[in-house]
N, C-alpha and C positions, 0 to 999 in steps of 0.2 A: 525650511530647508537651509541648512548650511551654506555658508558662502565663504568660499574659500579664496587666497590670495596667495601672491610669490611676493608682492611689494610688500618691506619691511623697511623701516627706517628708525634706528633704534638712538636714541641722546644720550649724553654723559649723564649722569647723577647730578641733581641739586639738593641741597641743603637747605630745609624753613625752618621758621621757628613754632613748628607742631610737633606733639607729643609723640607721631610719628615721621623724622623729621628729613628722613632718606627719601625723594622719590624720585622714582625712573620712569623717562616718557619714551613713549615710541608709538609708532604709526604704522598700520595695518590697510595697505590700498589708500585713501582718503579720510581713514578713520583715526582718530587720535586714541591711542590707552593712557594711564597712570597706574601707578600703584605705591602707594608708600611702605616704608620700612622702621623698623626701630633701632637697627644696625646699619650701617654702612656695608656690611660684611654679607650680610640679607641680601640687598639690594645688587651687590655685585653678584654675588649667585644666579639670580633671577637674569642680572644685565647678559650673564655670559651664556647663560641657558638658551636665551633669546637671539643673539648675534651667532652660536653654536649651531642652532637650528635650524638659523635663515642661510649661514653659509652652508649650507650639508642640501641646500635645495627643498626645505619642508615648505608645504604648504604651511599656512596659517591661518586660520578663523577671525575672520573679520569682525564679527560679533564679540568675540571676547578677547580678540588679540591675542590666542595663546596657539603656540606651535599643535599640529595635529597630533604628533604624540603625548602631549598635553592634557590635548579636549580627552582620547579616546582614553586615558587614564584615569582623568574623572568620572567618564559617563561608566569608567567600567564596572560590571558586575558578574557575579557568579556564574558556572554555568546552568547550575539547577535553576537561578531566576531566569537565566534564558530563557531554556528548555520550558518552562513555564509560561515565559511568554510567545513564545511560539506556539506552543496548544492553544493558547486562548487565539491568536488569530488565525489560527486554522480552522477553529472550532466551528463556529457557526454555518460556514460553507463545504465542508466535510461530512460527506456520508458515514454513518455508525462504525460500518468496517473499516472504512478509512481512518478514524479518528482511535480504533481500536491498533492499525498499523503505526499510527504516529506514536502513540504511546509507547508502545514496545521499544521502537526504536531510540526514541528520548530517555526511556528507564533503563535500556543498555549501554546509552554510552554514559549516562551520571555516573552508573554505579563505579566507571572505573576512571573519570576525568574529579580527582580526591587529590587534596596536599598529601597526605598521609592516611593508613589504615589503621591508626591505633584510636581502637574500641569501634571498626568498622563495624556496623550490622553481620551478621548471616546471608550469605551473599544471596540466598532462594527468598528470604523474610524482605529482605531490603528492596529487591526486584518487584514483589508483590506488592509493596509500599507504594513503591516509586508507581510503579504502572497502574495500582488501581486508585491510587489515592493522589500523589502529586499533578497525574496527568490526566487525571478525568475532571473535567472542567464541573462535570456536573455533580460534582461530589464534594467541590471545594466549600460549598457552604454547610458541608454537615459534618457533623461532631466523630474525629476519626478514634477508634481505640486508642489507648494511649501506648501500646508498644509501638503504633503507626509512627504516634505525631514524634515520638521519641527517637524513631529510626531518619524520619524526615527531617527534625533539627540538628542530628548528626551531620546529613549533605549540604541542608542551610550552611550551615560552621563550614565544612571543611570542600565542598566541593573547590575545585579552578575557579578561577575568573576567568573570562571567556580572553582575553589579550594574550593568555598562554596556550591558546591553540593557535596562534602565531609561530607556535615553535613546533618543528618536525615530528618531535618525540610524541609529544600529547596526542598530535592527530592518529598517529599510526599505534598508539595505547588504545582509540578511541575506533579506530577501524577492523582492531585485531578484535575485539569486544563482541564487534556486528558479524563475525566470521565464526564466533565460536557460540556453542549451545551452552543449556547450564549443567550440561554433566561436563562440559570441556570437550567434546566432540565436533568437529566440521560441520557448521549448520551446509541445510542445501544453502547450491547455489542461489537458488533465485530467491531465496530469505536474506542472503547477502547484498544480492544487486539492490534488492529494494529500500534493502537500513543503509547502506550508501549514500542510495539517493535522499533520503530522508534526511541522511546528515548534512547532506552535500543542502540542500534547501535552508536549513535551519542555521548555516555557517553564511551562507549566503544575506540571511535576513540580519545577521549579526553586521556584514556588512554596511547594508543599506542604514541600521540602526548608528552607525557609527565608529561599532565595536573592535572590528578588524578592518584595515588596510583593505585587502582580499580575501578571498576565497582559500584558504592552504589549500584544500585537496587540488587546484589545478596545478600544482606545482609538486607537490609530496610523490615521491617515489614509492607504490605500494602496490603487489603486485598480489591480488585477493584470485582465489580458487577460480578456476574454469566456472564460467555460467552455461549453468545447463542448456543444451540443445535446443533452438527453437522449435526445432523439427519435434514431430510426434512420435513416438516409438511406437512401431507398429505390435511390438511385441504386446502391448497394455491391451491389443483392439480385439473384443471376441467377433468370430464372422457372425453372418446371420444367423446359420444353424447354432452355434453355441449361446448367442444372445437369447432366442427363443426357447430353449431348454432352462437358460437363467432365469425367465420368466417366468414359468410355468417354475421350475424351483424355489422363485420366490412367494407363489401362493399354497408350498404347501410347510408353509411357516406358521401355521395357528392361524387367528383372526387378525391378526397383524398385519401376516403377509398375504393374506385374502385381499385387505383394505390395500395394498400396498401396489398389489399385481398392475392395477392400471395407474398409479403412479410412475415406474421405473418406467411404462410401456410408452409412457409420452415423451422421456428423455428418449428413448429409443426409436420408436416412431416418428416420432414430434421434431427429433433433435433439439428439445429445449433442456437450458438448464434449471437443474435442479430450485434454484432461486425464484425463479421464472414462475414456475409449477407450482411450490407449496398455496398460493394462495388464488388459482383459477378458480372460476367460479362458474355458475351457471351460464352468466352472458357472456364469455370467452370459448363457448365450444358451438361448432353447429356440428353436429350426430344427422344426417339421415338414413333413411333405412337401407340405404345401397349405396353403393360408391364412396367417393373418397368424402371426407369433411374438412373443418378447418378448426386450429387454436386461435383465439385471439388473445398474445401474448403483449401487454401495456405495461407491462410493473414488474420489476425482483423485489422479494422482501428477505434478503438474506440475515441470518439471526445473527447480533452483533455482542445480545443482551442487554438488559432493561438497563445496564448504568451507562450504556453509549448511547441510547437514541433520543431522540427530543419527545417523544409519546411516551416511555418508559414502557413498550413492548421489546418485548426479546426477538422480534424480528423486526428490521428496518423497512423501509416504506422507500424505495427511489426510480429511478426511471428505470428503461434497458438499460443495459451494458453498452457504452461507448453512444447511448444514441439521448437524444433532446427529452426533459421530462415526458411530454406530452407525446411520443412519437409511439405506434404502436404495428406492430409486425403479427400478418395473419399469416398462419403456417398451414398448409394442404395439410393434411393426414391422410395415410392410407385407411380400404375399408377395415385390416386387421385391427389398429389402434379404433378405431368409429366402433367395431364392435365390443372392446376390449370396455370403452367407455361407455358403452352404453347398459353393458351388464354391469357394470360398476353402479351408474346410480338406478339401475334397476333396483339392486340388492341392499346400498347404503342410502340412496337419497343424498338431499345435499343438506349442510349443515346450516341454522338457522341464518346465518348471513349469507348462503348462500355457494358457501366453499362447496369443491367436490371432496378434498381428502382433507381430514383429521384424526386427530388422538382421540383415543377410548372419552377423554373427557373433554372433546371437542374443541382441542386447542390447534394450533399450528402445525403439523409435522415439523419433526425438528433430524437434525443430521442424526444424533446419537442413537435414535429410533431405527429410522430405514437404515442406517448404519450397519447396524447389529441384525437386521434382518436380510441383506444384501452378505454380508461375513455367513451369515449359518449357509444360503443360498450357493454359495459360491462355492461351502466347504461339501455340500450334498451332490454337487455336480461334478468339480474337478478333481483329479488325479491327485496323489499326494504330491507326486511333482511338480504337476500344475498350479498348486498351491504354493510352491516355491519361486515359482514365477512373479510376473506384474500380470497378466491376464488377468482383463475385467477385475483389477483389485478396488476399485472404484466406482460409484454408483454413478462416477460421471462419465467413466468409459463407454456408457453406453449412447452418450453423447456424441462421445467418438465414430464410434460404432457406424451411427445412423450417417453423418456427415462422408465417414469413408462409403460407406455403400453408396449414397447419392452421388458420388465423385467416379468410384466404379463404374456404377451403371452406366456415366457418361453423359449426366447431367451437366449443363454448363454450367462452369464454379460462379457466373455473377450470380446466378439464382441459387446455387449453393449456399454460397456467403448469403445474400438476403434471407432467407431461412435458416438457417442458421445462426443470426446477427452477427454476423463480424463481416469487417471490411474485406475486402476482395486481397488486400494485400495479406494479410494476416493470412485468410487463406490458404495462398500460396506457400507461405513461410511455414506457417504450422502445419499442415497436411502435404508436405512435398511428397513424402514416399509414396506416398497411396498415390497422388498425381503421377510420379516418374511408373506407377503400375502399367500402365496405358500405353509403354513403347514400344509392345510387340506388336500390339494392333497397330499403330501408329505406322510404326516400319513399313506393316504388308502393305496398307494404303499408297502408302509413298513407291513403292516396288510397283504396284501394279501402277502406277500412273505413269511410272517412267518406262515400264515395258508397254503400255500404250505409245508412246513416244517412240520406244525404238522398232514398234510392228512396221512392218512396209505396208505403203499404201497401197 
C-alpha cells in the first residue's frame, strides 16, 4: 500500500564528476531520494516540479519520492485496460447474469471514452466486440475472428487514459452513453440506474488502484432521466378471474402449452419466480390427494448463456434471490396448483434427472419458449385494447398476481414477503398500492371502535 507524506525537503543541485553529473537530493518524510541529470537544465526542471508540488500542498510517495500527480501518471493507463481489469476482479465472485450486467456496462462507456473516431468500428459491430469478447473473461483465451481482434486494437490505440475522467466532460460523455440505447433512444430508467452504478464502482476501483484522486461522479453535475417508480403498477396485475382464463389459454397452445399450463400456474399459485421454477424437480413438490401442498424452492438457474457461466450451461446455477447459497424457502400451495401438478406428471412424468418441466428435447425451459407461448395466450384472451395495454404483458406478472391476492386477502405481509422471498421492506415499497387497497376496511374498523367509545354506558 502506498504511503504517502506532506514532509518534503528538497537541496540545491550538486555537481560530480559522472557521466551524469547533475544531481538533485531531496527528502520525503525520513526517506532520502536522488536522481541525476546530464544537463543542469534537467535537473532544474525536475527541482522546480518538486518544490512546485510540495508548495501547492501535494501529497508525496515516500517509496519513490515523486509528487502524487506523478506516481498516478505513471501508473496511468487506458480505459479499455481498466475496464478489463475490472471484469477480471469481479469475475470470479459474480453470478453469470451479474457478470453479463458488467459487461454491458464496460462495452458502453469504451465505445465512447476514444481520443478521436477516425476509422472508429461500426458502433453495433464494436459493441458486440467489446461485450462479447473484451469482457467475457472466459473467452479471453480463445482465438477471436479477426474483425474482432481488429475492432479491439482500434480501443487498445485509441481509448482515454483513465486520468481523463478526472475532467467533467469525459464523465458526462460517459453517462450520456449509459442513458442512451443503440438506435439512440432513452434507455429505461432502471437500465440507467444500474450502468451508473457500474460506473460509479469501476471509477471507484480506479481509485483505490491509484488511478484517480476521487470518484468524479460524487462531484459532476448530471441530472440522468426519472428512475422508474418503485411502486408496482397496478395496471401490469391480472385479477384472479383473468389469470385463470390465461391459464387455461395457455394450454390451448399445442403441446407446448399443454407442457407449460402448470409451469405459469406455480408463478401464479406458488408466487415463484420464473428462475426459481425452470429447474424444480421431484423432491421440491409435496402433491397430496386433498388440501393445500408445498414448493420446496433452494436454487434459481436463470439462463445467462453458456459463455457466462463457470459449467458452460446456458442456465446459471445460484442461490435465492437476496438470500444465503444454502437457504431454502417452502411455499404452501393451494389444492388448485396441487391439482394442476399432479396432472402435469401424470401426463408428462419427470425428466431423467428428475425435472418436472422441459423442452421437446429435454433441455431447460428457456424464456424465448414460454415467451412466445404466454404472447399467443395473452393475444387469445384480451381485447385488442387490452393488448395495448401492460396487462399481464409478462409471464412474471403473474407473480405479481399471486403476491397482490395474498396481500388482498389480508394475509400478513411478514408471511407475504417470506413466500414470496423478498424482504419485508421491499414489500412495502414495491406492492404499496395493492397495500393502500385495504383503507376502506381499515376506516370501518376504526369508526366502529370509536363509536364504541362514544355509545353511552
Amino acid at each position: 500500500m502506498t504511503e504517502w507524506s506532506y514532509t518534503v525537503r528538497v537541496w540545491a543541485i550538486r555537481k560530480r564528476p559522472y557521466r551524469k553529473p547533475y544531481q538533485l537530493r531531496w527528502q520525503v518524510g525520513t526517506r532520502p531520494h536522488s536522481e541525476s541529470f546530464l544537463t543542469s537544465g534537467l535537473a532544474e526542471s525536475r527541482r522546480a516540479e518538486l518544490i512546485t508540488a510540495a508548495r501547492a500542498g501535494e501529497a508525496f510517495d515516500v517509496e519513490t519520492g515523486m509528487p502524487k500527480s506523478r506516481v498516478q501518471k505513471d501508473r496511468d493507463i487506458s480505459f479499455y485496460q481498466h475496464a478489463r481489469n475490472y471484469m477480471e476482479l469481479k469475475w470470479d465472485d459474480a453470478p453469470a447474469k451479474t457478470r453479463v450486467g458488467l459487461a454491458e456496462t464496460m462495452a458502453t462507456v469504451t465505445a465512447v471514452l476514444v481520443k478521436d473516431t477516425k476509422g472508429m468500428p461500426d458502433a453495433n459491430a464494436a459493441r458486440g466486440a467489446l461485450y462479447g469478447w473484451a469482457f467475457n473473461k472466459r473467452r479471453w483465451d480463445q482465438e477471436a475472428p479477426e474483425d474482432v481482434r481488429r475492432m479491439l486494437a482500434w480501443y487498445s490505440r485509441n481509448s482515454l487514459p483513465v486520468s481523463a475522467l478526472s475532467e467533467a466532460p469525459a464523465v458526462r460523455k460517459a453517462l450520456n452513453a449509459c442513458a442512451k440505447r443503440l438506435d439512440g433512444k432513452t434507455a429505461a430508467a432502471s437500465v440507467i440506474h444500474r450502468k451508473r452504478a457500474v460506473f460509479h464502482q469501476a471509477l471507484s476501483i480506479a481509485v483505490e488502484d491509484g488511478l484517480l484522486t476521487e470518484n468524479p461522479l460524487h462531484t459532476i453535475q448530471w441530472n440522468p432521466p426519472e428512475r422508474v417508480e418503485d411502486e408496482l403498477d397496478p395496471e401490469c396485475v391480472p385479477d384472479p378471474a383473468m389469470a385463470e382464463v390465461l391459464l387455461e389459454a395457455v394450454a390451448e397452445q399445442g403441446a407446448r402449452g399443454r407442457h407449460l399450463k402448470a409451469f405459469f400456474g406455480c408463478l401464479y399459485y406458488g408466487g415463484a419466480r420464473p428462475a426459481e421454477i425452470v429447474a424444480l424437480g421431484r423432491d421440491d413438490v409435496r402433491l397430496p390427494r386433498r388440501g393445500w401442498g408445498k414448493l420446496r424452492l433452494s436454487e434459481s438457474r436463470p439462463r445467462a448463456g453458456r459463455s457466462w457461466t463457470d459449467s458452460g450451461e446456458a442456465h446459471d446455477r445460484k442461490g435465492l434471490k437476496h438470500r444465503p447459497r444454502a437457504a431454502v424457502r417452502w411455499v404452501p400451495i393451494p389444492p388448485e396448483l396441487v391439482a394442476l401438478l399432479r396432472w402435469h406428471v401424470t401426463v408428462n412424468g419427470y425428466a431423467p434427472d428428475g425435472r418436472l418441466f422441459r423442452t421437446a428435447r429435454g433441455g431447460m425451459v428457456q424464456e424465448s419458449g414460454y415467451g412466445e407461448v404466454w404472447r399467443r395466450a395473452r393475444e387469445a384472451v384480451l381485447s385488442p385494447d387490452e393488448l395495448k395495454t401492460k396487462l399481464a404483458k409478462r409471464p412474471y406478472d403473474l407473480r405479481h398476481a399471486a403476491v397482490s391476492t395474498w396481500l388482498s386477502s389480508g394475509v400478513e405481509p411478514q408471511l407475504v414477503a417470506y413466500r414470496a422471498g423478498q424482504s419485508v421492506a421491499v414489500l412495502f415499497r414495491f406492492y404499496a398500492k395493492f397495500l393502500k387497497g385495504g383503507d376502506d376496511e381499515a376506516n370501518a374498523k376504526i369508526s366502529a371502535r370509536l363509536a364504541q367509545r362514544r355509545a353511552p354506558a
